[in-house]
C-alpha positions in Angstrom: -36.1 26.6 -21.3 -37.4 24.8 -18.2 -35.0 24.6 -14.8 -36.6 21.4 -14.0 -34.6 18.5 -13.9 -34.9 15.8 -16.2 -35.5 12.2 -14.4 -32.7 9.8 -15.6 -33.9 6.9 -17.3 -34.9 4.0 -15.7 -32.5 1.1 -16.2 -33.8 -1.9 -18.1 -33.9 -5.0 -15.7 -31.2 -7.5 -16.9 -32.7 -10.4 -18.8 -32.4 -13.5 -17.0 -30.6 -16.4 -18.7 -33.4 -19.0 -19.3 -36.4 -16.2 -20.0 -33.6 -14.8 -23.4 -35.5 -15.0 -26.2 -34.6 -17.2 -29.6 -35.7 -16.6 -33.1 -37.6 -19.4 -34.5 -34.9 -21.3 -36.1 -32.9 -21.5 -32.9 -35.7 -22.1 -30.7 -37.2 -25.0 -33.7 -33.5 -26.4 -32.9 -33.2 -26.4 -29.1 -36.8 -27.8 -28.6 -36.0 -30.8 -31.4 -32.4 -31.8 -29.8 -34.5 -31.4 -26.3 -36.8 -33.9 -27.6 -34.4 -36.7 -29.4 -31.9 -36.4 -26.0 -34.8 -37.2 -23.7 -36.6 -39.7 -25.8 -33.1 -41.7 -26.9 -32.8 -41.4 -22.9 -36.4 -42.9 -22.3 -36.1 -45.8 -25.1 -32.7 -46.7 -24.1 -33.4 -47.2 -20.2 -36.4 -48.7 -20.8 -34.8 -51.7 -23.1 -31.8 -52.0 -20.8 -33.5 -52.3 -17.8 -36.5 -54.6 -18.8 -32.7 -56.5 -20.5 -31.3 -56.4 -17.0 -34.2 -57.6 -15.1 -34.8 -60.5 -17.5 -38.2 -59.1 -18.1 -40.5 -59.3 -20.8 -43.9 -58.3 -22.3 -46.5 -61.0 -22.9 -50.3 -61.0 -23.5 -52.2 -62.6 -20.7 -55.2 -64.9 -21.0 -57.6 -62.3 -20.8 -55.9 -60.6 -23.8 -54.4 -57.6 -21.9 -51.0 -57.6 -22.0 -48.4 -57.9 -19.3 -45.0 -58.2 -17.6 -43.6 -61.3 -16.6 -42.7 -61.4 -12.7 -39.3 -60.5 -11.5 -37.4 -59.3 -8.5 -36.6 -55.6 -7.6 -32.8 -54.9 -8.1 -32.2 -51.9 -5.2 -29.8 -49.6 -6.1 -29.8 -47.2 -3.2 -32.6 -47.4 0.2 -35.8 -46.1 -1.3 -34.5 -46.2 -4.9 -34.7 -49.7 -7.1 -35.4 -51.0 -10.4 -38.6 -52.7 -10.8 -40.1 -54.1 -14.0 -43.9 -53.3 -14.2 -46.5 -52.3 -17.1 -48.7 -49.5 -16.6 -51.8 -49.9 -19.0 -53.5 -46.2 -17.8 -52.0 -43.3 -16.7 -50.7 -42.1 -13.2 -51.5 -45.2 -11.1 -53.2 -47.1 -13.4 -56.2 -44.4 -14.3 -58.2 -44.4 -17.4 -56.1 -48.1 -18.2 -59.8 -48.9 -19.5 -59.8 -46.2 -22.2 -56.5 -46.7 -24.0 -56.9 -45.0 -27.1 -58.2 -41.7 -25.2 -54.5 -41.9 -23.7 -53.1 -42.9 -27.2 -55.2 -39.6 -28.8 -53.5 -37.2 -25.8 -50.1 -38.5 -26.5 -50.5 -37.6 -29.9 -52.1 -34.4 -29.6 -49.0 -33.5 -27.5 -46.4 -32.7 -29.6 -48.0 -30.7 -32.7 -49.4 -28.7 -29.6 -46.1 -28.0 -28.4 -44.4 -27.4 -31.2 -47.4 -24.8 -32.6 -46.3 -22.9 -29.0 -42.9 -22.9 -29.6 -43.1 -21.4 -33.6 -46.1 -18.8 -32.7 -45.1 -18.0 -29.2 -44.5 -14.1 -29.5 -41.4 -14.4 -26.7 -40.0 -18.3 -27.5 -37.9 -18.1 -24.0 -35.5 -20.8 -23.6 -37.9 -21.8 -20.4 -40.8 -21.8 -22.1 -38.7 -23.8 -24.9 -37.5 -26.5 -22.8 -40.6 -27.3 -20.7 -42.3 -27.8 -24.1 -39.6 -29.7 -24.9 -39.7 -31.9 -22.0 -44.0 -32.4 -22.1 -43.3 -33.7 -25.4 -40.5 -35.8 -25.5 -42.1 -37.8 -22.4 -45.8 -37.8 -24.7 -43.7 -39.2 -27.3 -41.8 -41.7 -25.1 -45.1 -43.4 -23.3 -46.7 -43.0 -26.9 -44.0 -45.4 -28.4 -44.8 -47.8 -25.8 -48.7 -47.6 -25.7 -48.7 -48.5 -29.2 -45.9 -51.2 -29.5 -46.7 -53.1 -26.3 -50.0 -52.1 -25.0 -49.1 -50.2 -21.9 -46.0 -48.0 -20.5 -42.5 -50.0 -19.3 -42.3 -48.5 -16.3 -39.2 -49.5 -13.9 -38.3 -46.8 -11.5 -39.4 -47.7 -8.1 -38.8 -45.4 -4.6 -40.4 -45.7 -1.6 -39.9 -44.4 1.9 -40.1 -46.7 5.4 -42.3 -44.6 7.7 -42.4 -46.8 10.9 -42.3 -50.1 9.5 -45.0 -49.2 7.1 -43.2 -49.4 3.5 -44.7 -46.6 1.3 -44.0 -47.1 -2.4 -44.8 -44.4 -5.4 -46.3 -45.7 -8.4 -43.3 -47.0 -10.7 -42.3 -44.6 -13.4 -39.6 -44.1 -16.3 -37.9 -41.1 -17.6 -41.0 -39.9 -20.3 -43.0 -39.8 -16.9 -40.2 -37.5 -15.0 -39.8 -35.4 -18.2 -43.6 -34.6 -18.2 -43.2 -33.5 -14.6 -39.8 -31.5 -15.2 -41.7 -29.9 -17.9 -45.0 -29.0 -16.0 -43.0 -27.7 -13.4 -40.8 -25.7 -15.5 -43.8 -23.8 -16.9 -45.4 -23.4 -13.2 -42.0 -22.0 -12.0 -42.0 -19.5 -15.0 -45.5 -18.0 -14.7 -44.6 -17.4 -11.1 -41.5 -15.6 -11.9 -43.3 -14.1 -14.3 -46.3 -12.7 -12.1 -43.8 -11.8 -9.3 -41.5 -9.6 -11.7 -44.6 -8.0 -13.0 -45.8 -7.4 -9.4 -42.5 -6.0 -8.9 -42.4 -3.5 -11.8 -45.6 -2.6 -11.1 -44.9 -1.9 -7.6 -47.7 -3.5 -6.1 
C-alpha cells in the first residue's frame, strides 16, 4: 500500500446562472416566449408611436414609399420620438437591394432556432441572444414586407459644442439585434477567459 498522499479532488467551478444548461423542451420554450415578448414589444411601439405622432406611410411619386413629415416629440435631452422609414439597413445601406434584406431576415430565425435545438450545451445566454437576433429579424421583417421599409422612431443625439450629433433613428427589433449580438460577444469572452483560467495560462 503506497504512503503517498492522495491529492483531494478538485472542486467543480459553480455554474454561473445564465451559462445553466436546459433540455430542449425548456430551452424550445424560453427562446419562443423570448421571441413573442420582444416582437409584441416591437409591433406595439411601432403602431403607437407612428399613432402618437400622427404619422403615416405613403408611396411617393417615384414609387418608393415613405413617411409623412412630422415633429420630434422630446421626451428626455438627447432622447425623442421621431417618425422616419428606413428602406436599407443601418443608415440607409443596401436600401437599393430590398429583397437581399428581406432573404436575411428570413433566414434568421430557422437559423436560430436550428442553434438552439442542436446546440450540445443550450445555455440560457446562448438561448436568449438567439432569442433576441430573431425576434428583432422578425420585427423589421414584418415591416419590410407590409410597408416597404422599417418604422423606425427612436431618436438620441448628443450636443457636442453646439454641433447637434444625432444616431440613425431605430426601434426595439433594431436594439434587440444589438442586445443579442452583444450577448453572444459577452459569452465567448467569458467563455475564453474561464478556459484561460482553467487552463492556467
Amino acid at each position: 500500500m503506497s504512503d503517498q498522499p492522495q491529492q483531494a479532488p478538485e472542486e467543480k467551478q459553480p455554474e454561473a446562472p445564465l451559462e445553466a444548461g436546459l433540455d430542449r423542451p425548456r430551452a424550445g420554450l424560453l427562446f419562443l416566449t423570448t421571441i413573442g415578448a420582444i416582437l409584441t414589444a416591437d409591433l406595439s411601439t411601432k403602431y403607437a408611436t407612428f399613432k402618437f405622432l400622427g404619422a403615416s406611410i405613403f408611396t411617393a411619386p417615384d414609387g418608393t414609399p415613405a413617411v409623412t413629415a412630422s415633429d420630434a416629440y422630446p421626451l428626455f435631452p438627447g432622447l425623442a420620438l421621431e417618425a422616419a422609414l428606413n428602406l436599407g439597413a443601418f443608415n440607409g445601406w443596401f436600401a437599393q437591394m430590398p429583397w437581399l434584406l428581406i432573404g436575411i431576415s428570413a433566414l434568421a430565425f430557422p437559423i436560430c432556432a436550428y442553434v438552439v435545438l442542436k446546440a450540445p450545451h443550450r445555455s440560457i445566454s446562448l438561448v436568449l441572444s438567439l432569442a433576441f437576433i430573431a425576434s428583432g429579424a422578425l420585427g423589421n421583417l414584418y415591416d419590410r414586407l407590409l410597408y416597404g421599409g422599417v418604422r423606425d422612431f427612436i431618436r438620441c443625439s448628443i450636443m457636442i459644442g453646439e454641433q447637434e450629433w444625432v444616431w440613425p433613428n431605430f426601434n426595439i427589433a433594431d436594439s434587440a439585434i444589438v442586445c443579442g449580438v452583444a450577448l453572444i460577444l459577452l459569452r465567448e469572452w467569458n467563455l475564453s477567459r474561464n478556459a484561460r483560467t482553467t487552463s492556467g495560462g
